[in-house]
Residue frames as a rotation matrix with the C-alpha (Angstrom) as fourth column:
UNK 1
0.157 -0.842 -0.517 83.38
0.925 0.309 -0.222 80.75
0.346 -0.443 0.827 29.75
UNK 2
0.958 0.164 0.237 83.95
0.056 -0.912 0.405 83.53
0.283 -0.375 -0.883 31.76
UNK 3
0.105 -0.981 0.165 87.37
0.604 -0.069 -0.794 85.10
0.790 0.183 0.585 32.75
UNK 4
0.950 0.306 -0.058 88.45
0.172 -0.360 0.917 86.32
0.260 -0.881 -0.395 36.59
UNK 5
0.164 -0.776 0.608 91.61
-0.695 -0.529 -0.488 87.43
0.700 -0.343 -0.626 38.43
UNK 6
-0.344 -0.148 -0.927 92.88
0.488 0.815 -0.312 85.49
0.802 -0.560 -0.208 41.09
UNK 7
-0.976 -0.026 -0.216 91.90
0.187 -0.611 -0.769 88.55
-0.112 -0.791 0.602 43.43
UNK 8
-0.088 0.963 -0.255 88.21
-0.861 0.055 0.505 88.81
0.500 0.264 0.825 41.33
UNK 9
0.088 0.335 -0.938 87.95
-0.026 0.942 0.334 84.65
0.996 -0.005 0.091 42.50
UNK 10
-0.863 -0.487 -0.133 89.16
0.286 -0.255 -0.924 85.26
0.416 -0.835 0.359 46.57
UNK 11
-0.940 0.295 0.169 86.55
-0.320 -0.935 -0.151 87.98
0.114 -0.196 0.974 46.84
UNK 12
-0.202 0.965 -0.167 83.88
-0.969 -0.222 -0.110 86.00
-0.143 0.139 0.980 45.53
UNK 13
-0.889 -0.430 0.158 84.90
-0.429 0.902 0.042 82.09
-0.160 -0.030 -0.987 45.70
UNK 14
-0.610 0.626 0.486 81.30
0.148 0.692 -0.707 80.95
-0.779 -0.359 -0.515 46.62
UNK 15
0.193 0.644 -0.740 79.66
-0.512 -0.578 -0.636 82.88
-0.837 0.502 0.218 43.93
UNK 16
-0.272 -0.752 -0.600 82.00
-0.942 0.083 0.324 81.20
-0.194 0.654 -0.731 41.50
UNK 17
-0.992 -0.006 0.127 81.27
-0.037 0.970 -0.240 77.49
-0.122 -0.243 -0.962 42.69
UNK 18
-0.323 0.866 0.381 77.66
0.051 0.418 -0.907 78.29
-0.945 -0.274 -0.179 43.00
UNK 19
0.166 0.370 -0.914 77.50
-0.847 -0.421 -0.324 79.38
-0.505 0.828 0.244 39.16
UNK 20
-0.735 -0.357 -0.577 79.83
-0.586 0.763 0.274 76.34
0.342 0.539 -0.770 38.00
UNK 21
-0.930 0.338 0.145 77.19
0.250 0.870 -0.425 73.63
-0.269 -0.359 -0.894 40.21
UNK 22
-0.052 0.999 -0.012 73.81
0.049 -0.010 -0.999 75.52
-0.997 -0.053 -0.048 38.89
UNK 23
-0.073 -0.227 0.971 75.23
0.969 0.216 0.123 75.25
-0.237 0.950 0.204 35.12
UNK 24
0.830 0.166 -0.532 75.14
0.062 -0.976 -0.208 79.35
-0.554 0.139 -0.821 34.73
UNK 25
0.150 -0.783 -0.604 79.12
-0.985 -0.069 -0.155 78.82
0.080 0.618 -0.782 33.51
UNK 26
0.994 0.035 -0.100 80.37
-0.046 0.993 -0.109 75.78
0.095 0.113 0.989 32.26
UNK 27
0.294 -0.928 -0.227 84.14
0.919 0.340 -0.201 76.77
0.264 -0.149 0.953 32.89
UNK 28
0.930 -0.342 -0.136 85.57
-0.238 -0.841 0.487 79.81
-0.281 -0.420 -0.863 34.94
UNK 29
0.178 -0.980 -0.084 89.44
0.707 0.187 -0.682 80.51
0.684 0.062 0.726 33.59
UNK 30
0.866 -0.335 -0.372 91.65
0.135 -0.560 0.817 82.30
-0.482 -0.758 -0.440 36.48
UNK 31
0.569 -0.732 0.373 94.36
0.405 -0.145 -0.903 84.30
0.715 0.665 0.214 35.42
UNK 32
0.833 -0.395 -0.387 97.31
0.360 -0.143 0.922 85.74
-0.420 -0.907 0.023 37.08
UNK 33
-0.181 -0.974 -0.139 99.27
0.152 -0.168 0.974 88.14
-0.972 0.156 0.179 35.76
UNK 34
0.278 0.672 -0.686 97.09
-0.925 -0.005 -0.381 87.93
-0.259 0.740 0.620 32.82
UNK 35
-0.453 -0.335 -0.826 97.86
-0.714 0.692 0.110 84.34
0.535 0.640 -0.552 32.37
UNK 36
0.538 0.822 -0.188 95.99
-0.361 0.426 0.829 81.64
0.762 -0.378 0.526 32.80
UNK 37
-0.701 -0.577 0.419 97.03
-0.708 0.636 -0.307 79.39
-0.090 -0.511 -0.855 36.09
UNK 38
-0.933 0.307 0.186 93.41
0.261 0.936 -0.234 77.21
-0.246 -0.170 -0.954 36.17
UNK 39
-0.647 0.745 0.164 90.43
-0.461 -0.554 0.693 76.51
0.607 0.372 0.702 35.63
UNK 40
-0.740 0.415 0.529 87.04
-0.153 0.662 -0.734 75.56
-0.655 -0.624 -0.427 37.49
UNK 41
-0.740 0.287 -0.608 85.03
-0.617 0.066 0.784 73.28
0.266 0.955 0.128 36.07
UNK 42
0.295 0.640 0.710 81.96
-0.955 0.230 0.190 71.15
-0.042 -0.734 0.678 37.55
UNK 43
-0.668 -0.714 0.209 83.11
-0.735 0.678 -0.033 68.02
-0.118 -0.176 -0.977 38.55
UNK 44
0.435 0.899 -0.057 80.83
-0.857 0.433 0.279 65.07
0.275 -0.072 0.959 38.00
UNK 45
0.508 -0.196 0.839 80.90
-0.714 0.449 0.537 61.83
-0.482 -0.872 0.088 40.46
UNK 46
0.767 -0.276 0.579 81.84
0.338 0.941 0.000 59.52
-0.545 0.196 0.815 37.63
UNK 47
0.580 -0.751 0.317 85.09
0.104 -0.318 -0.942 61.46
0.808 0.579 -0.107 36.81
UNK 48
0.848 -0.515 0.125 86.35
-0.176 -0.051 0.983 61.74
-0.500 -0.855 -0.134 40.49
UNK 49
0.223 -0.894 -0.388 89.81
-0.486 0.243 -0.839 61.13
0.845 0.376 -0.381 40.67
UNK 50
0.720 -0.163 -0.675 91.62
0.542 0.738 0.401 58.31
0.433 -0.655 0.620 42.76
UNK 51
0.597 -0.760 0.258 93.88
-0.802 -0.560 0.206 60.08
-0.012 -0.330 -0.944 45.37
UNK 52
0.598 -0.051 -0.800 97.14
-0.145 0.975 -0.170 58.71
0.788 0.217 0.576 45.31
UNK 53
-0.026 -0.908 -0.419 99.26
0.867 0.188 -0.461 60.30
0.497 -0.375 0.782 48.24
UNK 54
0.991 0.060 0.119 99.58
0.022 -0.954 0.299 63.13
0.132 -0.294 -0.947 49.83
UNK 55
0.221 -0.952 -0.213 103.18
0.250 -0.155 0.956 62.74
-0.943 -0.265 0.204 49.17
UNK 56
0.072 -0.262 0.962 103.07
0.978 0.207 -0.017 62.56
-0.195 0.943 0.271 45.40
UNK 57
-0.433 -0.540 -0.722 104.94
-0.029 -0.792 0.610 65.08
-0.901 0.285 0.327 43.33
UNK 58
0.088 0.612 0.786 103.77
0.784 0.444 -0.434 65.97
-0.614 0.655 -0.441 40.31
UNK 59
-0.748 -0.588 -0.308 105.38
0.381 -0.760 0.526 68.49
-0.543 0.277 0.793 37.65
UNK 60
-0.736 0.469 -0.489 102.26
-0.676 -0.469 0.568 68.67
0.036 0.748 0.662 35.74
UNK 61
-0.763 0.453 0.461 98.89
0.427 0.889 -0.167 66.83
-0.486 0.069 -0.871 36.34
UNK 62
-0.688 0.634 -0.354 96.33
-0.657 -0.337 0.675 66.51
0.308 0.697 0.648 33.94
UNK 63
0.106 0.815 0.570 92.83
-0.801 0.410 -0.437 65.00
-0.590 -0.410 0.696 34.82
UNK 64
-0.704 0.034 -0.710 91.86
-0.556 0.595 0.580 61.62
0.442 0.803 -0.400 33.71
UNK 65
0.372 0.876 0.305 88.77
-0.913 0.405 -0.049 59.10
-0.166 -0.261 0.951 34.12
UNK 66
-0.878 -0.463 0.125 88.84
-0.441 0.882 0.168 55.76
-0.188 0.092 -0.978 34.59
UNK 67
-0.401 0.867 -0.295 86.48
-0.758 -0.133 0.638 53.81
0.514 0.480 0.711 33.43
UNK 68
0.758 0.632 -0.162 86.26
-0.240 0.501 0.831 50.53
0.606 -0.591 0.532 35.34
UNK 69
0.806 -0.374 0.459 87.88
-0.488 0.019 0.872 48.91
-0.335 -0.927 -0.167 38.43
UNK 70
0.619 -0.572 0.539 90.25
0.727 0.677 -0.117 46.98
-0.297 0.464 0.834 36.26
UNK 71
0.224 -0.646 0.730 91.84
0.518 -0.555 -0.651 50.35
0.826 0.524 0.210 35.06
UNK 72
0.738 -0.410 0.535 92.02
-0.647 -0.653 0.394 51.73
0.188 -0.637 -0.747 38.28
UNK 73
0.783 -0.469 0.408 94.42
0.147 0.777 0.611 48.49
-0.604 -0.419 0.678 39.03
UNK 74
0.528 -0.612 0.589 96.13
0.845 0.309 -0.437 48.87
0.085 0.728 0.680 36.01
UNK 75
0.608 -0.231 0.760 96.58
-0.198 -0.971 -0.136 52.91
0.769 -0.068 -0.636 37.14
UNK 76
0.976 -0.098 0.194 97.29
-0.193 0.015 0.981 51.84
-0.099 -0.995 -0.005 40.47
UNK 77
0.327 -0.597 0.733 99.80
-0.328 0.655 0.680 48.86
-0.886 -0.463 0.019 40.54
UNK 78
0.113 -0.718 -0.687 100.58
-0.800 -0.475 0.365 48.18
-0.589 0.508 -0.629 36.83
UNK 79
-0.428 -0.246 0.870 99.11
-0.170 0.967 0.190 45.21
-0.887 -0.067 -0.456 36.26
């Protein structure tokens, strides 16, 4: 795990992305302020997330995986 600035990540964005996709880091934390704000991690295709909106609000989102189409329904529409 490596540790960057938000001004260290700017500078060097692509470098960052190209370490997280060739497995070199397995999680980059960004801080601000000396606190964290995020991290990057490599995404993999069967963890995507479902967009729901470009209106949605959200005070706090936290990843999640679905596993089959039946939970995305049940995410979706509540059924």
């Amino acid at each position: 795990m490596r540790t960057i600035s938000i001004y260290e990540l700017k500078a060097q964005l692509s470098e960052y992305i190209d370490m997280i996709e060739g497995g070199k880091e397995e999680e980059i934390v960004i801080l601000k302020n000396n606190k964290t704000v995020a991290r990057i991690t490599k995404c993999h295709e069967d963890e995507a997330p479902i967009r729901l909106g470009a209106g949605l609000l959200v005070a706090e989102a936290k990843p999640f995986v679905l596993k089959s189409d039946e939970d995305r329904l049940d995410a979706l529409f509540g059924y």
